[in-house]
LOVEX-191330 format. One line per 2 residues: number of its first residue (from 1); their letters; for each residue x, y, z of N, C-alpha, C. Coordinates in nm, 2 decimals, padded with zeros to 4 digits. Each point is the difference from the previous one (the first is absolute). Layout:
<atoms>
NUM	A	X:Y:Z:X:Y:Z:X:Y:Z | ...
</atoms>
This chain:
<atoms>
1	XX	00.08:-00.12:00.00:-00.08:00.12:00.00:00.09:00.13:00.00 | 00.10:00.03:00.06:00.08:00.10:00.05:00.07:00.02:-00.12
3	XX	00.04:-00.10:-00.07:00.08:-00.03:-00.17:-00.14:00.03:-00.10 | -00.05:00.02:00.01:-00.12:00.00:-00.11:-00.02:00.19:00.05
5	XX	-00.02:00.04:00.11:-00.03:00.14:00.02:00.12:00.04:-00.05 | 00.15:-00.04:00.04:00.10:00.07:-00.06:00.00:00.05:-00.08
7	XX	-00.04:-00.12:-00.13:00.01:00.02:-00.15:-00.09:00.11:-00.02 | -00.17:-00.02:00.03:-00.05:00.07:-00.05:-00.01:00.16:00.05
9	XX	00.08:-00.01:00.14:00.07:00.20:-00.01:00.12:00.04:-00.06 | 00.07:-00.11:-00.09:00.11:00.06:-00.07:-00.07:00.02:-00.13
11	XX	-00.11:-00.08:-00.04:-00.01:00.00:-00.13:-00.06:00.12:-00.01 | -00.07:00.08:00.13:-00.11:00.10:-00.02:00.08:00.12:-00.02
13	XX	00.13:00.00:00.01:00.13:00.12:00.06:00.06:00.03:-00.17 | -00.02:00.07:00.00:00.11:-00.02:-00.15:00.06:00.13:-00.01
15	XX	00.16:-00.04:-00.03:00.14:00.15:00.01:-00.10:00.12:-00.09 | 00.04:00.10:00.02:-00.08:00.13:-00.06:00.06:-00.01:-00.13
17	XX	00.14:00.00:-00.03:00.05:-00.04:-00.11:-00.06:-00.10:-00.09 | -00.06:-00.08:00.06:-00.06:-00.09:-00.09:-00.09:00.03:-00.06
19	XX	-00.09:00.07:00.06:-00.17:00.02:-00.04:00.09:00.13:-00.09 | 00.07:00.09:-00.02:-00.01:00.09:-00.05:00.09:-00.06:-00.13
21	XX	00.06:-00.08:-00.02:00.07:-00.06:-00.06:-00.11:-00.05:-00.16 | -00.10:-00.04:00.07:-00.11:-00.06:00.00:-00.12:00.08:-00.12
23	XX	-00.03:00.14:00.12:-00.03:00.06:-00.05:00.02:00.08:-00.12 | 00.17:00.05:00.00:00.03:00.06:-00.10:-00.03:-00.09:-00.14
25	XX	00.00:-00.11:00.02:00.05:-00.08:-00.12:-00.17:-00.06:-00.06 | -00.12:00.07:00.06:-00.08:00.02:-00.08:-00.04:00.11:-00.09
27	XX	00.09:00.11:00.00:-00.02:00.09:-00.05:00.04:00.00:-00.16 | -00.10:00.04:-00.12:00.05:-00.02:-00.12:-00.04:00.12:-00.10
29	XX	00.08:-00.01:-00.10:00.01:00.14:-00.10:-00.14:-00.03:-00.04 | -00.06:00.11:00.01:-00.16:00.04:-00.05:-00.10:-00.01:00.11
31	XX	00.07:-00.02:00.11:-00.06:00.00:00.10:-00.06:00.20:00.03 | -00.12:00.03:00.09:-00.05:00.13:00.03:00.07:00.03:00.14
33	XX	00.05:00.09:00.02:00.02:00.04:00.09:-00.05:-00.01:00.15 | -00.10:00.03:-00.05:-00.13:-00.04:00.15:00.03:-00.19:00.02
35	XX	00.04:-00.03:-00.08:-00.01:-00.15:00.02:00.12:-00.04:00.11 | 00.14:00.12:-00.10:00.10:-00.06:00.11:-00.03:00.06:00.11
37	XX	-00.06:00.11:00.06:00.01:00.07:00.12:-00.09:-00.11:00.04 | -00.14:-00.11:-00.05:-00.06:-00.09:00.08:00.10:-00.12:00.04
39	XX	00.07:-00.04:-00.04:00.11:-00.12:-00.03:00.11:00.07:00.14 | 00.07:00.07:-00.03:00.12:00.09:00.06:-00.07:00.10:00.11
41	XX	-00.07:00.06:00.00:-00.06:00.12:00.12:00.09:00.11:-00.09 | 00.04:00.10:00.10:00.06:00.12:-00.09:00.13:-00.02:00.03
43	XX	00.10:00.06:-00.08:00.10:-00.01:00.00:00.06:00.09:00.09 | 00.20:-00.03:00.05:00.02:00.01:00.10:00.10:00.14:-00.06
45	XX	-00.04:00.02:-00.09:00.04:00.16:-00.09:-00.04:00.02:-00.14 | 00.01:00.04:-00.08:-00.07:00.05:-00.14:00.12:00.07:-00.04
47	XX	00.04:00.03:-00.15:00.07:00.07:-00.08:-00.07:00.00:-00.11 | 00.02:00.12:-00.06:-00.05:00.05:-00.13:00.12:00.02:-00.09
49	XX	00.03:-00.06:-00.13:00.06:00.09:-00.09:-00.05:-00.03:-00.13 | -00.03:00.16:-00.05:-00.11:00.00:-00.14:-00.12:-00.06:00.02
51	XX	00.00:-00.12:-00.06:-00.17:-00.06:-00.08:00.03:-00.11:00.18 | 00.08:-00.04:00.05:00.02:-00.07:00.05:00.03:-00.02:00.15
53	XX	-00.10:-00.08:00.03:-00.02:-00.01:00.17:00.05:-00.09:00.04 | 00.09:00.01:00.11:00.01:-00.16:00.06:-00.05:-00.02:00.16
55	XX	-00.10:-00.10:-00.01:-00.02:-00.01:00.12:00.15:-00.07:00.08 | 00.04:00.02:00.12:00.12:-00.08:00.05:-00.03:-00.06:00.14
57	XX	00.01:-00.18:-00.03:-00.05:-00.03:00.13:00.12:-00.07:00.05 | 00.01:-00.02:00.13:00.08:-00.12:00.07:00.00:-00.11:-00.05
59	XX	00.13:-00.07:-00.05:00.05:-00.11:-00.02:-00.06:-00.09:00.09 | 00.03:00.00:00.17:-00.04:-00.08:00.10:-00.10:00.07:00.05
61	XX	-00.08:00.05:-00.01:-00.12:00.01:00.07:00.03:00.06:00.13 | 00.10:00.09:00.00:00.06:00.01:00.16:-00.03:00.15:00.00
63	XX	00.09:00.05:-00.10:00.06:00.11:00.00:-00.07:00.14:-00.01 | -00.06:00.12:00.04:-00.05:00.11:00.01:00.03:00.08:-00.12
65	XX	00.12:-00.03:-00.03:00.04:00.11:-00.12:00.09:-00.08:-00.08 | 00.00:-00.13:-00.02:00.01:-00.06:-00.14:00.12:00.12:-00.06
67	XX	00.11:00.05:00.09:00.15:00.05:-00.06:00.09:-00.12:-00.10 | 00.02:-00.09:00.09:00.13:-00.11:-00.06:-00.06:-00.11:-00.07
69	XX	-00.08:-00.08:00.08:-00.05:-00.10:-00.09:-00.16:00.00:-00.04 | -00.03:00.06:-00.10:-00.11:-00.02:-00.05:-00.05:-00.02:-00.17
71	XX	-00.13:00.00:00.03:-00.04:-00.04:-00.19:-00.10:00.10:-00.06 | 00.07:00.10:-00.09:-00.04:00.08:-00.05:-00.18:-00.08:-00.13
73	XX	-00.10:00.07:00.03:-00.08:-00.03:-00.14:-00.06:00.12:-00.09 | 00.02:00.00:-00.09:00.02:00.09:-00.10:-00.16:00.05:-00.05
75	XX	-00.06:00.10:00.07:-00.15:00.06:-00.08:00.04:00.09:-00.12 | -00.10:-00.06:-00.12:00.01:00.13:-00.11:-00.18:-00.01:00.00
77	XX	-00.08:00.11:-00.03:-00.08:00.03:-00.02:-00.13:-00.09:00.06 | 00.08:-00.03:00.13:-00.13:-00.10:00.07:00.03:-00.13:00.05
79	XX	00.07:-00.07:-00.09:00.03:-00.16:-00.02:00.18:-00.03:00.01 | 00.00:-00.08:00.08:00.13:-00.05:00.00:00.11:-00.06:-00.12
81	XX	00.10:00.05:-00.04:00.08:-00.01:-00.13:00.10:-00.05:00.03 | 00.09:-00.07:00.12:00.09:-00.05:00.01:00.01:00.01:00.14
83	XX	00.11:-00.08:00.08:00.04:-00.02:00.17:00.17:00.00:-00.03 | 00.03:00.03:00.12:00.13:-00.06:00.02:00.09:00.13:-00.01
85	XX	00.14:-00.02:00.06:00.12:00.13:00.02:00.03:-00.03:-00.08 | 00.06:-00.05:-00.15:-00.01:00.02:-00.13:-00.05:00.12:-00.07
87	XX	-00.10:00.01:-00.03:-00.11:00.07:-00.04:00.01:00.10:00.09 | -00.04:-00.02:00.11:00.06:00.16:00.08:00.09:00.06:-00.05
89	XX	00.13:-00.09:00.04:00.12:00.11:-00.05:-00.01:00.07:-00.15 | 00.00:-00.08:-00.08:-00.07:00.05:-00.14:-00.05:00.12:-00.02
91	XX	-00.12:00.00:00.07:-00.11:00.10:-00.02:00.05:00.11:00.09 | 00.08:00.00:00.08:00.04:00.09:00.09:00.13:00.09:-00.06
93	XX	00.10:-00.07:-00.07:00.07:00.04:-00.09:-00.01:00.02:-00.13 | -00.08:00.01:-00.04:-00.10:00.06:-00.15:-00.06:00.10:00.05
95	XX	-00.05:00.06:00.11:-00.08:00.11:00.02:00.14:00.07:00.12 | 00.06:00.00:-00.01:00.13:00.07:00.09:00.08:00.03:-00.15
97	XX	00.01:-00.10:-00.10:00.10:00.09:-00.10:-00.08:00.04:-00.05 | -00.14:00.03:-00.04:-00.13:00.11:-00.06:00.03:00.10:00.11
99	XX	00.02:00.00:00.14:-00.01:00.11:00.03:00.12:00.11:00.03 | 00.13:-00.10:-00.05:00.11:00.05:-00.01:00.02:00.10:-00.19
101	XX	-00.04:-00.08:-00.10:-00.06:00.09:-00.11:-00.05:00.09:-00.03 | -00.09:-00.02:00.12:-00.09:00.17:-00.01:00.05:00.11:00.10
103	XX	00.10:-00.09:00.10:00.09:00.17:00.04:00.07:00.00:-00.07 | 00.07:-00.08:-00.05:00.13:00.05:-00.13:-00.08:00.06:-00.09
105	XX	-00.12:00.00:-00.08:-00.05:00.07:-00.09:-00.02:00.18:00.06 | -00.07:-00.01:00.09:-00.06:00.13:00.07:00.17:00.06:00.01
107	XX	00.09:-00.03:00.05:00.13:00.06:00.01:00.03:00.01:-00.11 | 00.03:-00.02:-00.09:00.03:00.00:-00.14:-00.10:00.13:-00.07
109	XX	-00.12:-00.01:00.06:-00.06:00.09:-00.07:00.06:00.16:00.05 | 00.00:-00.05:00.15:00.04:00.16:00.10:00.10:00.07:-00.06
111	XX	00.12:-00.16:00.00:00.11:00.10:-00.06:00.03:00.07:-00.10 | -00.13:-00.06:-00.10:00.04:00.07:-00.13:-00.11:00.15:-00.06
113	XX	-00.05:-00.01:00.16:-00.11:00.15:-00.02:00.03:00.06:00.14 | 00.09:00.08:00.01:00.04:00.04:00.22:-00.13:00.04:00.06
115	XX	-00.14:00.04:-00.09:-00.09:00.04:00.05:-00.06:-00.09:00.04 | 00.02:-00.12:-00.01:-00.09:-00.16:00.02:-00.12:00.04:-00.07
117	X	-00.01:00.07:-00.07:-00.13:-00.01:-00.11:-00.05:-00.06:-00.11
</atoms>
């Protein structure tokens, strides 16, 4: 009896890592938004660059602010278009050298009118 309750309070216990493990790995491209916030709850920070949102959750299910280990999922216009720090980094450095272009452009323009006009 005592061997039969053991089991069935470990089986009920599961690492937070797991379930979140779990969780993330239902998430799929063309999925709605609202779907992952039902799946995930809200994320444990957000970033925007351009068309592109990422929700960012804890890897383990632990973490408050999802800094070092976590899994970025990528919103464009509602629905989910990719996961993963791959794609982050990508999309994070395509919209940092867009936004490095348009100060080199705007400087370029300044210098060559001193009125900035």
């Amino acid at each position: 009896m005592c061997i039969g309750l053991s089991l069935a309070i470990q089986g009920g216990c599961a690492e937070p890592a797991a379930v979140q493990s779990e969780k993330l790995s239902a998430i799929k491209v063309g999925m709605a938004r609202q779907e992952v916030l039902e799946v995930l709850g809200p994320p444990q920070r957000q970033e925007i660059y351009g068309p592109t949102e990422f929700l960012i959750y804890s890897a383990d299910g632990m973490s408050h602010t999802a800094l070092i280990d976590f899994t970025p999922i990528a919103i464009v216009d509602g629905h989910v278009t990719g996961t993963g720090r791959t794609l982050y980094a990508a999309v994070v450095e395509a919209h940092s050298r867009q936004g490095e272009a348009r100060r080199n452009n705007v400087a370029l323009r300044s210098e060559g009118n001193p009125s900035g006009r």
